[in-house]
N, C-alpha and C positions, 0 to 999 in steps of 0.2 A: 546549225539546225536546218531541214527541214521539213515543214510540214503542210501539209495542204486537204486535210481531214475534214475542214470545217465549211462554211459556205464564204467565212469573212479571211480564207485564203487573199494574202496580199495581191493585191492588183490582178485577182485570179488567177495567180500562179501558184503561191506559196510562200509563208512564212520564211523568212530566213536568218532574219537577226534577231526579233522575240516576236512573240506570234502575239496578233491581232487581239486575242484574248487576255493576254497579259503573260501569257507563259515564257518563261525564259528558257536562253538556249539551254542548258542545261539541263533544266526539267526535261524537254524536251527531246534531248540525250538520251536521258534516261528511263523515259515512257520508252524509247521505239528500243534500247535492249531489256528492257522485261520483256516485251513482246517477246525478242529471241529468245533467252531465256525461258520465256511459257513454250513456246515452240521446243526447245528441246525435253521438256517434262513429258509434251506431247508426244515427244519420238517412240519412249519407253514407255507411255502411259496406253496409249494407244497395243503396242503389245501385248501388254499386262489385261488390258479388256479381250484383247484375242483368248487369253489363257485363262478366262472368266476369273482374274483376280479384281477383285473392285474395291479401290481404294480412293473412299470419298472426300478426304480431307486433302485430297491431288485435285478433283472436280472444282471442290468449295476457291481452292486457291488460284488457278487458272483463271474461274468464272472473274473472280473480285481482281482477279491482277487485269484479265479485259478490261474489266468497269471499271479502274480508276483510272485508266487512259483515253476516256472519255473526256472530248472537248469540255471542258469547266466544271470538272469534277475534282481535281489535286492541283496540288500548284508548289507542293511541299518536295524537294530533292532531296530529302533524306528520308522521305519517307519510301521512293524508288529504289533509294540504295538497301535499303534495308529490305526492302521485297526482292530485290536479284540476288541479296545474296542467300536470303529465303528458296527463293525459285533454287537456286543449285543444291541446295542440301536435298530439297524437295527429290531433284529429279536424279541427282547419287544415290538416295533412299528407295525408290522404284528400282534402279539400275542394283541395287543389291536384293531387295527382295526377289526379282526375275533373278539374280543368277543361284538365288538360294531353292529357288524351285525347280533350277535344273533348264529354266528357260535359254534357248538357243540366239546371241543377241549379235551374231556377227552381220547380219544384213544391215544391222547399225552404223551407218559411219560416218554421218554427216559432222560436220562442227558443232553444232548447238547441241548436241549428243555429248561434245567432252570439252566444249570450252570453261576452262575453269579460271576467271580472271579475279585478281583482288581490286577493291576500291581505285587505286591508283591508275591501273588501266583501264576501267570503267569506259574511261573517255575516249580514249580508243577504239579499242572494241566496238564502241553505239557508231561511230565515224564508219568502220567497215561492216556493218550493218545496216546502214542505214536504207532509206526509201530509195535512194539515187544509185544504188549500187545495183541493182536490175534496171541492163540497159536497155530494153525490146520496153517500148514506153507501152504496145499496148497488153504486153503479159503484165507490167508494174501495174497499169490501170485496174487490172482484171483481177490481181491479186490482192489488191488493195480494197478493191471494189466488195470482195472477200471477205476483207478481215474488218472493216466498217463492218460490214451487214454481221458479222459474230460478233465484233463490241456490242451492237444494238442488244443481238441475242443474250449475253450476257449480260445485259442490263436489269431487261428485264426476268431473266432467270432468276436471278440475283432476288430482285421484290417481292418475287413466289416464294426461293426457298425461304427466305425469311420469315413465311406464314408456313411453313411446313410442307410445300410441295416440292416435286423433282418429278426430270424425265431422266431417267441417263439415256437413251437415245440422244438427246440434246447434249448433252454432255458430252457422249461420243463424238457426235458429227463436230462438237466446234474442236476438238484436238484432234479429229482427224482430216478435218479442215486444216488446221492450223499446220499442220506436218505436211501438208500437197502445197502450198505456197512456200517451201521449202526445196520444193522440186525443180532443180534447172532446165531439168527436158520437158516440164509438162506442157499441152498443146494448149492453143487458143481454144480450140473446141471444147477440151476436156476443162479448161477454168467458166466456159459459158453455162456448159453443163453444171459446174459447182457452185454459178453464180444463184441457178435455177433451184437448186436443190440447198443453199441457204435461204430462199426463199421460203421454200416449205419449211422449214423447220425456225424459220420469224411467223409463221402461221401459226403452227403447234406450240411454241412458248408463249406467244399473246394468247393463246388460246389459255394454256396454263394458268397464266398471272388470271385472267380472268375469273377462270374457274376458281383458284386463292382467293381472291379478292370477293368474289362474289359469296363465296361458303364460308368465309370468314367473317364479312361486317354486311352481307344483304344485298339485294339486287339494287343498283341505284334505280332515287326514285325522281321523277320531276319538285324543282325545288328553287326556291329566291331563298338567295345566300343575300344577307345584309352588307353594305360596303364601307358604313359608317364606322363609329367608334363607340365605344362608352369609358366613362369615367372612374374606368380600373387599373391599372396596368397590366402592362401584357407580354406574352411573349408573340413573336413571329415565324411561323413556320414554310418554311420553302422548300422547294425539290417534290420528288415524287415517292418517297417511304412511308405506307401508311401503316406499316407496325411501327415506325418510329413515333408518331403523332399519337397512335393509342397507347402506347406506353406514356406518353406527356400527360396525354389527358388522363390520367388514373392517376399518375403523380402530382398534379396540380388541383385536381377534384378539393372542393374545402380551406382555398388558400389563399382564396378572394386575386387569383392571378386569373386575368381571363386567355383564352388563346385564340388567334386568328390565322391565316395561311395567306399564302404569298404567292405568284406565278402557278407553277404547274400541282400547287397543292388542294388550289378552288374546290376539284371536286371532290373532296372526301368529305362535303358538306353534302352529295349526293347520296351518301349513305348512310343507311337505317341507325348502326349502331352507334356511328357517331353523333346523332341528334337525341343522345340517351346523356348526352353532356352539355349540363345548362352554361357554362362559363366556356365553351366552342361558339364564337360570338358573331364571327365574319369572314370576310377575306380582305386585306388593307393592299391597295395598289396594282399592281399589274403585273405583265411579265418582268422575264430575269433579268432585262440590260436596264431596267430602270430603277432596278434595287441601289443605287449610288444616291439617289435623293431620298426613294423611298424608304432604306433603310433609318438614314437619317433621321426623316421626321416620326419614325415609331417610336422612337424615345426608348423603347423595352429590350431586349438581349433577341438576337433572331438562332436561329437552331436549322443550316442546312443538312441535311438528308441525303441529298444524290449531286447531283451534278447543276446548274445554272450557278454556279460562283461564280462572281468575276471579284480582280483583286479589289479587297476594302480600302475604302477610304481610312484615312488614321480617326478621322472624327465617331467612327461608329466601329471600328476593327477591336474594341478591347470590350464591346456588347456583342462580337459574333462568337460562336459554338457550332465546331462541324461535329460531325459523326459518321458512322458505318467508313464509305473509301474517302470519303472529303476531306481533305488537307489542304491549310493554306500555311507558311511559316509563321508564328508567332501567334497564331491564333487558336485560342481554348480546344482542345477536342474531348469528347465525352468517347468513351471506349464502349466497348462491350465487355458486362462483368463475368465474370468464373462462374457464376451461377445462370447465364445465356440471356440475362436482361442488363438493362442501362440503367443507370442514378441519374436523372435530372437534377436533383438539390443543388446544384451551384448555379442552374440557371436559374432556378426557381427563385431562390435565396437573389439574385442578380436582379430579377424581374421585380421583387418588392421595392426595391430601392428607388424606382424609377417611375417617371413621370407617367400617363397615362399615354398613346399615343394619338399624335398631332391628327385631327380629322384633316382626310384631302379629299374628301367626295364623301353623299351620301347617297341615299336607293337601294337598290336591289339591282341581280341578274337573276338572270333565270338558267338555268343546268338540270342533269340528270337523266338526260337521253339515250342511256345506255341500251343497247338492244330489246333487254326485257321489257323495259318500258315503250321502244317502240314501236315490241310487235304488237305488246296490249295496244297500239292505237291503228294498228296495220288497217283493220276496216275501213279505219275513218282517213285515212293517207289513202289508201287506193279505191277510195270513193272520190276522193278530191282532185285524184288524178283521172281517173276517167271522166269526169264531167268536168277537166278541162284547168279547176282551178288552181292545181296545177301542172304546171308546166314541164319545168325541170330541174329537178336538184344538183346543188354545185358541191362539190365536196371539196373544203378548202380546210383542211386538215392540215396537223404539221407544226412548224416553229417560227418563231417571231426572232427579231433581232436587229440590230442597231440601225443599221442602212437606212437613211432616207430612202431607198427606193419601196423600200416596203411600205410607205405609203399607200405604194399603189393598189394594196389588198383592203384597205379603209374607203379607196372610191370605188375601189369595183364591188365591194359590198355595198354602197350604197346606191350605186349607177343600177344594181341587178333590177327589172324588172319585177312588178309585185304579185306576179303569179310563180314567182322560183323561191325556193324553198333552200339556205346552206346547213352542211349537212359539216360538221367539224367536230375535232380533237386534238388536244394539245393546245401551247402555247398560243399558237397564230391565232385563235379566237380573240385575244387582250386587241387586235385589231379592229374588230368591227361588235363584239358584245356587250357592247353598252352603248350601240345605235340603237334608237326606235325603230326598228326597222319592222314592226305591227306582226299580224298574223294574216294565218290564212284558213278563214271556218274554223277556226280556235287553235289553229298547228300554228306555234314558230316558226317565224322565216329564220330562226338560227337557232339550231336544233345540235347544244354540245353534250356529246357523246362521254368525255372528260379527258385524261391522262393522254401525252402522245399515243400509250398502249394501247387505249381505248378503241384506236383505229381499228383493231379488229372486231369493234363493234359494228360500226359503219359498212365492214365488208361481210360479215353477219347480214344485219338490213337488209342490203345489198343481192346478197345471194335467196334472203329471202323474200325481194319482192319479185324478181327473177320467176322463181315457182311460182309466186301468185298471178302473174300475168302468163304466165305459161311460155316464155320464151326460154329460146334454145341457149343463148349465148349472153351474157354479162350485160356487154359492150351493146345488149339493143335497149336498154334499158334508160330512160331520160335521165342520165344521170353524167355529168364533166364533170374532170378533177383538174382543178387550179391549188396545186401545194406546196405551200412554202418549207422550205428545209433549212436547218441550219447544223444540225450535227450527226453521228452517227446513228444513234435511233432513228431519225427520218429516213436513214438510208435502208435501216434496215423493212420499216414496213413499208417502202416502196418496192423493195425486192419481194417482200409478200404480197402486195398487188400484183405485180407483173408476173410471181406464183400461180394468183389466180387465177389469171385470163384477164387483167384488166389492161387495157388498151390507152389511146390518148391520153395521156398523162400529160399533166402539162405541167413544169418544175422549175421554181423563182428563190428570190428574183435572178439567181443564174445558176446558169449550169456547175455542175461539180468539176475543179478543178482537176480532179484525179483523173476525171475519164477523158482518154484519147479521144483524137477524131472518129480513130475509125471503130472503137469502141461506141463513143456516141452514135456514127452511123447506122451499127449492127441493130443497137435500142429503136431507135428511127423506125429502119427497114420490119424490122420483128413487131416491135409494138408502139410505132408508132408516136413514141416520147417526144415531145417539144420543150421549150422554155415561154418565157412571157415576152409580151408585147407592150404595150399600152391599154389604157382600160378600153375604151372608143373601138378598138379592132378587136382584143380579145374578147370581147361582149359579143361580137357579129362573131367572132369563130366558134364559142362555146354553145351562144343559142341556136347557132345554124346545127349545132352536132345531132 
């Protein structure tokens, strides 16, 4: 195997005996030929939109075959196997409806167009496909650089249509994406270009999921989420599906089982409809590398959603339940039923049996900062920034993750000065949100926005305080990014920052394995991209900005 996707790339190179995450070569294998595999669906799929044939259960499978190859989403090899060989019925079925409509399909000719492998050679095949087979390190950079920022995109696609939204534009652009990283002549310039223009369209999907999310369960609102316990049992929610979690709670409603969230599921405590559920109690522990202890002491069955798996312990793996693309071997999975919803009852029925769980903390935080709620307080932010109080906002968005070094976003949130205000979403908040770190005239110095997705809230704010000072340009605006990454969604809404015009970026705790030097350079030169330092210097480089 290798792979180097993630920010916990071995020794900053890349996975090659099982990856850092726990993924075996094999898995491994067989993530990067579905990609091929969706690439060739792409070939024909892509046509078939030329000839305005639209065939959405090709979009639905693409999307979800990206998202399960999402760093700590699947971890199951038969479950890959069974998707390629999905994928090729899939993309023979396109290839016969185009030739039944008389479509012209000879400019077709690539391999992923007619390789048709059985199981057996599987393993083969992933070998001559793999990442290391594009030798020009910085077209591999660029193309990788690529198809990261469409995992993102189909991530979160993915969460939308789940509540009933779609673009197919989006849809379009990722399989016509996916079919130009197939190109052996295509130029440096022309992948820069597609880097920019998967940018925009990680803009347009956040914007989506929002819009879902927001017309489906309310505008989030400002809110202390409880961190304690009570003396029910429970079940544990983690990931980021929040139709998954309202389907629980209507199935658990009346069953004396109460429910709480986990890492990146905090903020659905930020909204309206969910606090219409009196047994929605909390959120238990922190982000997703600490679920190994935290899992443990919940005592109750957990229910992941989307991606932050890592592999279970035996002590708690026979209380876990995946769903929608989560797969780990041996472990429960709840499907999706014929009639377009899920049965809870096994976990429910799992959940009674069980002890209450183990309190590790009590308090409160404080969330719900989503744009709407922002701009209701826009007056009193850009009153307190003209008279001074303050300063400058940090926006330390993004993801958390095992490394000791990531400490170092715990002291630079407490080193910031008490006139700077952090502006975040996502995981990397479980760093510094549950410091005292006080207010300012009644604003939070830590103002979480929610979901990685949420990010496009931030860049909302952003553009809107922009017009309210009347400046020309983003980047004049008192506002640093210090963001921590760890998987493909980070990559993707930094490609929509750097869509929008945002500039100094600053990217920890290291840089991405995937990108060349002189890829790196090009970022540098154009906008100006750095990584981190130490808190001590970084504090003098951000306040001087």
């Amino acid at each position: 195997m290798f792979c180097f996707q993630c920010q916990e790339a071995y020794k900053g190179v890349g996975c090659v005996l099982k990856g850092v995450c726990g993924k075996t070569d094999d898995v491994a294998k067989m993530q990067d030929l579905l990609i091929y595999a969706l690439k060739g669906i792409s070939l024909y799929n892509v046509v078939a939109k030329e000839n305005q044939i639209q065939l959405e259960e090709v979009d639905s499978f693409v999307m979800e075959g990206l998202f399960s190859t999402i760093t700590n989403v699947n971890f199951d090899k038969q479950y890959f196997i069974n998707k390629i060989k999905d994928a090729l019925m899939i993309r023979d079925k396109i290839k016969y409806v185009l030739k039944e409509k008389g479509v012209n399909l000879d400019n077709i000719n690539h391999d992923a167009a007619f390789w048709n492998g059985n199981e057996i050679d599987f393993y083969k095949k992933a070998e001559e496909v793999s990442i290391l087979t594009e030798k020009d390190e910085d077209i591999r950079s660029l193309k990788e650089l690529i198809t990261y920022g469409i995992k993102g995109i189909a991530a979160y696609l993915y969460h939308a249509y789940q509540l009933g939204f779609k673009d197919n534009k989006v849809f379009e652009f990722i399989q016509r994406a996916l079919v130009k990283t197939l190109d052996d002549n295509i130029s440096v310039d022309e992948l820069f270009n597609l880097v920019m223009e998967t940018g925009k369209y990680a803009v347009d999907t956040m914007a989506l999921l929002d819009k879902a999310n927001t017309s489906t369960y309310g505008h989030p609102e400002i809110t202390k989420v409880n961190i304690g316990v009570r003396n029910n049992p429970g079940i544990l929610v983690s990931g980021h599906d929040l139709k998954d979690l309202e389907e629980l709670l209507k199935q658990t409603e009346g069953t004396g089982v109460d429910v709480y969230t986990h890492g990146e599921m905090l903020p659905a405590h930020y909204y309206p409809a969910f606090k219409n559920y009196s047994h929605f109690v909390g959120n238990y522990g922190n982000s997703w590398w600490q679920q190994d202890k935290e899992f443990e002491s919940f005592n109750g069955p957990i229910l992941m959603t989307t991606n932050c798996l890592i592999p279970p312990k035996e002590s708690y793996k026979d209380r876990l339940y995946t769903t929608g693309v989560v797969g780990f071997e041996g472990v429960k999975h709840i499907p999706l039923g014929k009639d377009g919803k899920k049965d809870f009852t096994q976990i429910i029925e799992h959940a009674k049996k069980c002890k209450p769980p183990t309190e590790i903390e009590q308090g409160e935080i404080l969330g719900g900062f989503a744009h709407s709620q922002v701009l209701a307080l826009s007056d009193k932010i850009v009153d307190a920034v003209k008279k001074g109080a303050i300063k400058r906002f940090i926006v330390m968005a993004g993801c958390d993750g095992r490394m000791k070094e990531r400490e170092y976003y715990t002291e630079f949130a407490k080193a910031l000065p008490k006139d700077t205000v952090i502006l975040t979403a996502g995981c990397a908040k479980y760093r510094y949100n549950k410091l005292d770190l006080g207010d300012i005239n009644g604003i939070p110095r830590v103002i979480d926005a929610g979901q990685c997705n949420d990010s496009y809230s931030l860049a909302v704010i952003a553009l809107k305080l922009k017009e309210v000072f009347g400046l020309k340009d983003i980047n004049e605006l008192p506002i640093s990014y210090n963001i921590a990454w760890y998987e493909q969604k980070a990559v993707t809404v930094l490609l929509a920052l750097l869509y929008l015009g945002v500039k100094n970026i600053h990217l920890g705790p290291t840089l991405p394995a995937f990108l060349s030097k002189n890829v790196i350079k090009v970022l540098v030169d154009k906008f100006n991209i750095g990584g981190i330092n130490n808190v001590e210097d970084d504090l003098k480089m951000f306040l001087k900005a």
